[in-house]
ZAMARGU-4260 file (C-alpha; in steps of 0.2 Angstrom, whole numbers, plus 5000, padded with zeros to 4 digits):
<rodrens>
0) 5080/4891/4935 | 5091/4895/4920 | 5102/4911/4921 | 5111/4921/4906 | 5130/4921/4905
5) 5132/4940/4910 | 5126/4935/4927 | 5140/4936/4940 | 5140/4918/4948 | 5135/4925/4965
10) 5121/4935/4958 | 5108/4919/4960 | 5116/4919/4977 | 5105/4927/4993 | 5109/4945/4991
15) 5114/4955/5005 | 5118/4970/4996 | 5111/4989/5002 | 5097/4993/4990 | 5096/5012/4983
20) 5079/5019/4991 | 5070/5033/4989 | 5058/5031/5005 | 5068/5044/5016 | 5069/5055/5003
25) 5050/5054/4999 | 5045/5056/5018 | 5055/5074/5018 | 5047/5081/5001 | 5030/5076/5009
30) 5032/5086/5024 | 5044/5100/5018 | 5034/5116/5017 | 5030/5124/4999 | 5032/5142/4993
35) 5024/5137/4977 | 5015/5124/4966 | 5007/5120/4950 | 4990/5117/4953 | 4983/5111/4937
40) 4980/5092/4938 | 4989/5084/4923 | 4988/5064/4919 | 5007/5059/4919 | 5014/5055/4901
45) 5022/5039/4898 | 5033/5033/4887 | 5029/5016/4878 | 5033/5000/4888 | 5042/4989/4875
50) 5030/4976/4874 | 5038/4966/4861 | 5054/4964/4865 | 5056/4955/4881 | 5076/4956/4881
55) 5088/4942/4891 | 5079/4930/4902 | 5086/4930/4918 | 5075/4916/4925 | 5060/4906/4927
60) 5053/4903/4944 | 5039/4890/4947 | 5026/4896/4958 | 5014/4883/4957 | 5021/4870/4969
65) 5035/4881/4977 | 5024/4894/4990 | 5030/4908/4980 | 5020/4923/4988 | 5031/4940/4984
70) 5041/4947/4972 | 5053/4961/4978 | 5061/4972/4961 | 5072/4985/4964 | 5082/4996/4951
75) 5094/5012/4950 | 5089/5020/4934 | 5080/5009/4926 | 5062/5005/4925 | 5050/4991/4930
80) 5038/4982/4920 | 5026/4970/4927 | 5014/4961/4914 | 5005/4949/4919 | 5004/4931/4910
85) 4994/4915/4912 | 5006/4905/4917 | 5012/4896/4934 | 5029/4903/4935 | 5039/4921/4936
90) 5048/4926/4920 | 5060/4939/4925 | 5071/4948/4909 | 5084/4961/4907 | 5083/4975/4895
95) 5098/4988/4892 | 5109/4979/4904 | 5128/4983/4904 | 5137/4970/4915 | 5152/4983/4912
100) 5143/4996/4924 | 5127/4985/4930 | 5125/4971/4944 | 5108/4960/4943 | 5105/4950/4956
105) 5092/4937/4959 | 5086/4927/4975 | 5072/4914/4979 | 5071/4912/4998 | 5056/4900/5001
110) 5040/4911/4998 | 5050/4927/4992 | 5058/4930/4977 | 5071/4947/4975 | 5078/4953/4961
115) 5092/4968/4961 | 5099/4979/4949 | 5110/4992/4954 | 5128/5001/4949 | 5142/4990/4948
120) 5157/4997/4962 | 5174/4997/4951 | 5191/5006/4952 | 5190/5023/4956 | 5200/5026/4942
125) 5188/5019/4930 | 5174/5032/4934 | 5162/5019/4932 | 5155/5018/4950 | 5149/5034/4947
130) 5135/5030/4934 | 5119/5025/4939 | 5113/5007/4933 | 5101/5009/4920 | 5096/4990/4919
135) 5077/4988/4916 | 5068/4974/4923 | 5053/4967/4915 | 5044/4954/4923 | 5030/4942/4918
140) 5019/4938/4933 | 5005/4926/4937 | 4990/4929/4947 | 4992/4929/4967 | 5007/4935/4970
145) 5011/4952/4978 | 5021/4965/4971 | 5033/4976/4981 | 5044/4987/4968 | 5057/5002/4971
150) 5066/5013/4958 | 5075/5029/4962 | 5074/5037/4944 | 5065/5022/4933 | 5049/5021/4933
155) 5037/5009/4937 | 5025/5001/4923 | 5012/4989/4928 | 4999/4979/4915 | 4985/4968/4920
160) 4992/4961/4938 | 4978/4958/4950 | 4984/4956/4969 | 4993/4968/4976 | 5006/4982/4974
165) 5015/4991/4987 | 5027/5003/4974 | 5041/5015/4979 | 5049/5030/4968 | 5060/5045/4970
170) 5057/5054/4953 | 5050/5041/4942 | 5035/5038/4938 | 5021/5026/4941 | 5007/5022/4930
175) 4994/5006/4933 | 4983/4998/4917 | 4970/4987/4920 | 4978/4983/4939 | 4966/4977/4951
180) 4971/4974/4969 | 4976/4983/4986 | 4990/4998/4982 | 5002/5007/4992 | 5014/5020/4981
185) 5024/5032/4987 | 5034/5046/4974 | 5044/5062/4981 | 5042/5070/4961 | 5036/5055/4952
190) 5017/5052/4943 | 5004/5041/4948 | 4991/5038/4935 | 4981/5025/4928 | 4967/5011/4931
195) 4968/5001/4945 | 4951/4991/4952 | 4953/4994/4972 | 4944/4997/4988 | 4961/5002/4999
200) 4973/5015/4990 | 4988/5025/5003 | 4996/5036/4989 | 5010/5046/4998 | 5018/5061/4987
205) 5029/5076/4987 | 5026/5086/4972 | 5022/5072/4960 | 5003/5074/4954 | 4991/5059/4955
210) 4976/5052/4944 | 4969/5037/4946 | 4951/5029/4941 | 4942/5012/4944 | 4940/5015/4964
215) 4928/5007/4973 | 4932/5011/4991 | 4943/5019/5004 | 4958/5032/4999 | 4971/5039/5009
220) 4981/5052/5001 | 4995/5066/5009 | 5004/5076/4999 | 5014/5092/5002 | 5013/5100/4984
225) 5005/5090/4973 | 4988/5087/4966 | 4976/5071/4966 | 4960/5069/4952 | 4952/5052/4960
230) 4936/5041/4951 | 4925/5030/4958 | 4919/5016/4950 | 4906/5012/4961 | 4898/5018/4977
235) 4906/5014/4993 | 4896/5009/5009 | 4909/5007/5021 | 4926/5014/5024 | 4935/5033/5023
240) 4944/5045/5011 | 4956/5054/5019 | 4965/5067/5011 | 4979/5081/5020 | 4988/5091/5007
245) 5000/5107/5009 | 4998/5117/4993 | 4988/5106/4979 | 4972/5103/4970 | 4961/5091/4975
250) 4945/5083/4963 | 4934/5067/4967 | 4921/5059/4956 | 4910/5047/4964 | 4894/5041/4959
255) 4879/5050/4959 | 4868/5038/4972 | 4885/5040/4987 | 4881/5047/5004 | 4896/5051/5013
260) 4899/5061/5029 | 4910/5073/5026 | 4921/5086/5036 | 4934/5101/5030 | 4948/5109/5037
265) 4954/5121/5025 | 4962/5137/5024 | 4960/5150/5010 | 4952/5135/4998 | 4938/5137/4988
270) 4926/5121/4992 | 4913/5113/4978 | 4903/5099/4984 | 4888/5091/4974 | 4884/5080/4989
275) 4875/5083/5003 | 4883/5076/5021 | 4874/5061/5029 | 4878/5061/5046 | 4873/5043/5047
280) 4883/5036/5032 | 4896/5020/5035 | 4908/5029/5022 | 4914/5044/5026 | 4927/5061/5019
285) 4940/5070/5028 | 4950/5083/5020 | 4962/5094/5029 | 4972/5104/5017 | 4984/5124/5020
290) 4979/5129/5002 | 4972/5126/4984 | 4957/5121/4980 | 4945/5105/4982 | 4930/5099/4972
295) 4918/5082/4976 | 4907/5080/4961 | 4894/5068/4956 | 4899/5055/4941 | 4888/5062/4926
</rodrens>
C-alpha cells in the first residue's frame, strides 16, 4: 500500500474516529408528518462524475489473496464515486482535498477496508473546525466486494459495480449506472435514481424522490413525502413489493405477463391498476399510503 504525502501519519492507522451520519436524521424525516409535497415524480439531475481525472492516489489494496470482503466510505461534503475496474485490487483517490481543513483516513482490518474523510478540528481561533470537509472520494473497485458508503451533503455516484450496496445520505444524492446487486439506501432529502440489476431493493426516504429501473424482484419502500417511479425488468414469481408512504406519488411498471396479489390501504388516493389480482400468485403488492396517488401499469 503506498499513501501520498498529505496523509497524516496516523491516518493509515485503525481509525477510531466518530463518523458524521445522517441515519438519525433520515429516520425522523421519514416518520415526521407532512403538511405538503411535491407530487410530480422527477428523475434526480446529476452533475458529471469526473471521469478522467482520478486526482491523488491514496492507496492500492490487493484483494485477491488478502480476503478483502467490504469497503466502508464515508465523507462530509464530498462525494463518492465508485467505478468499477477489472483488476484485483482497490484503487482509492482523493479529489479536492485540503489537508489544511480535511483529514483522510484509511484502514485495512483483515476482510474490511475503511476509508474516512471528514473536517479537520483546529484552534478555535482559526475558524476552520467550522467548515465541513469537502474531500471527494473516488474509488476503483473490482468484482465481489460489498459496498457500504455514507455522505451527509455529497453525493453518492456509483458505475458498473455488481455486488452489493448498502448507501446512506442526508441531502445528497444517489444515482446507480449499470449496478447490479442487492441495495439498501437510505436519504432524508436526497435522490435515488438510476439502473441497477436487482431482485431485493429497501429504499428508505424523507422527502427525496426515487426512480430506479432494471428490477427484477422484491421492493420495499417507506417514505414520508416523497415519490417513487419503479421498472421491472422482468416478471417476478416469488417475493413482495411493499410500499407505505405519507404524502407522495407512487408508479410501477412491470411486465405485461406478471400476476401479483395485491392489496390497498389508502386514504383519499386515486388507484389505477392494469393487473388483475391473483389470489394464488407467489409474488405479491402491498401499499399502504395517507394520500397521493398510485398507479401499477403493464410495461408497453
Amino acid at each position: 500500500m503506498d499513501a501520498e504525502s498529505n496523509l497524516d501519519p496516523v491516518a493509515l492507522r485503525q481509525s477510531a474516529a466518530d463518523i458524521p451520519a445522517a441515519e438519525a436524521a433520515t429516520s425522523a424525516a421519514c416518520e415526521a408528518a407532512a403538511e405538503s409535497a411535491d407530487e410530480a415524480i422527477v428523475a434526480p439531475l446529476n452533475s458529471p462524475v469526473p471521469m478522467a481525472e482520478l486526482g491523488t492516489k491514496v492507496a492500492y489494496i490487493e484483494t485477491g489473496t488478502s480476503g478483502i470482503q467490504t469497503i466502508e466510505v464515508s465523507t462530509g461534503g464530498g462525494d463518492i464515486i465508485i467505478q468499477a475496474h477489472d483488476q484485483s485490487g482497490i484503487a482509492v483517490y482523493a479529489l479536492d482535498h485540503d489537508a489544511a481543513v480535511s483529514q483522510l483516513e484509511l484502514s485495512v482490518k483483515e476482510n474490511l477496508v475503511q476509508v474516512v474523510a471528514k473536517a479537520r478540528k483546529t484552534p478555535r481561533r482559526l475558524m476552520v473546525w467550522r467548515h465541513r470537509s469537502q474531500t471527494t472520494v473516488k474509488v476503483l473497485l473490482p468484482a465481489g466486494i460489498f459496498l457500504n458508503a455514507k455522505t451527509d451533503t455529497g453525493h453518492i455516484r456509483i458505475t458498473g459495480a455488481r455486488h452489493g450496496f448498502e448507501l446512506k445520505t442526508n441531502s445528497g444524492d444517489i444515482h446507480l449506472t449499470d449496478a447490479a446487486g442487492v441495495l439498501s439506501a437510505k436519504s432524508a432529502s436526497g435522490h435515488i435514481s438510476g439502473t441497477i440489476e436487482t431482485d431485493n431493493v429497501h429504499l428508505l426516504t424523507g422527502s427525496g424522490h426515487v426512480s430506479l429501473t432494471g428490477l427484477t424482484g422484491s421492493l420495499n419502500y417507506k417514505t414520508s413525502t416523497g415519490a417513487l417511479r419503479a421498472v421491472w425488468a422482468q416478471s417476478p414469481s416469488l417475493g413482495t413489493i411493499e410500499i407505505k408512504a405519507g404524502k407522495g406519488s407512487v408508479a410501477l411498471t412491470l411486465p405485461r405477463e406478471t400476476r401479483m396479489n395485491s392489496r390497498f390501504i389508502t386514504g383519499p388516493t386515486p388507484i389505477m391498476n392494469q393487473f388483475e389480482n391473483d389470489a394464488n400468485s407467489g409474488f405479491s403488492l402491498g401499499v399502504t399510503m395517507r394520500s397521493g396517488s398510485l398507479e401499477i401499469r403493464k410495461a408497453e
